[in-house]
N, C-alpha and C positions, 0 to 999 in steps of 0.2 A: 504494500500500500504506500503513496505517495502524499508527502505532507507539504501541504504550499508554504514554501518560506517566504517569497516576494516576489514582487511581479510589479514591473517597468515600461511604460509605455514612452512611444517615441512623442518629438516636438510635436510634428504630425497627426500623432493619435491612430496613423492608419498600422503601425505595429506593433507588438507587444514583443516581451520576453517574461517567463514564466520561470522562477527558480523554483523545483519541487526539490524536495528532503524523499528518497527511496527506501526501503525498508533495509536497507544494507548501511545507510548513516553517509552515503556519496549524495551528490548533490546533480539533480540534472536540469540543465539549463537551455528553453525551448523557445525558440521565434518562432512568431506566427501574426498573422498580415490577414487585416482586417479585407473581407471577400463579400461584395454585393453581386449577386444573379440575377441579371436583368432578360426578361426575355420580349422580343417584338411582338406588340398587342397585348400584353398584361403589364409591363413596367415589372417592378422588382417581384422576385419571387422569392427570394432568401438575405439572407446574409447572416454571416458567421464568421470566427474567426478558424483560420487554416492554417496549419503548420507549415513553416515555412521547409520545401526539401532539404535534408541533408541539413537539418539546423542543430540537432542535438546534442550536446556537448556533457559531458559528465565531470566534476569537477571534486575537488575535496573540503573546499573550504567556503561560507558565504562570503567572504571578502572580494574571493578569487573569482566566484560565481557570477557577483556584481560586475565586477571586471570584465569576466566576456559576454554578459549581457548587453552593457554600454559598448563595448564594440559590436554585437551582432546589429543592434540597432543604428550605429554609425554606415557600417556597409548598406545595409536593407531601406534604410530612411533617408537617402540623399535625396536632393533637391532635382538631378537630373534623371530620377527615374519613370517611370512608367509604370502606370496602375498594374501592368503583367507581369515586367520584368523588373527587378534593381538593377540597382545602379551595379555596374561595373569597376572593379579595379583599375587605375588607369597607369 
């Protein structure tokens, strides 16, 4: 079972990071990107928040968990992205 330690939203709002506590006392540390489903002739149909691919990080300490949370959200939350895509390493 997984115990929410903290959870970090970007300037934006459009992503989060989720620090959970695992039942092994490691810490895992999860992005996910705020997702609206729009469909032609109904308008929105959902929205939810979506893990972001390959965002998982397992860490040992909340210090350290903080730390790559604030970076997950550096990469994910630039200014030159794209509601689909982040932003890119340049």
């Amino acid at each position: 079972m997984k115990t929410l330690e903290a959870t970090i939203v970007s300037d934006c709002g459009r992503y989060k990071v989720e620090i959970e506590r695992r039942s092994g006392g490691s810490l895992q540390v999860t992005a996910y990107r705020w997702t609206e489903e729009v469909v032609a002739g109904y308008g929105k149909v959902a929205e939810f928040w979506e893990p972001v691919p390959q965002s998982v990080t397992i860490t040992d300490t909340l210090n350290r968990a903080k730390q790559l949370a604030c970076e997950k959200l550096k990469l994910f939350a630039r200014p030159d992205e794209t509601p689909d895509q982040p932003a890119t390493e340049s």
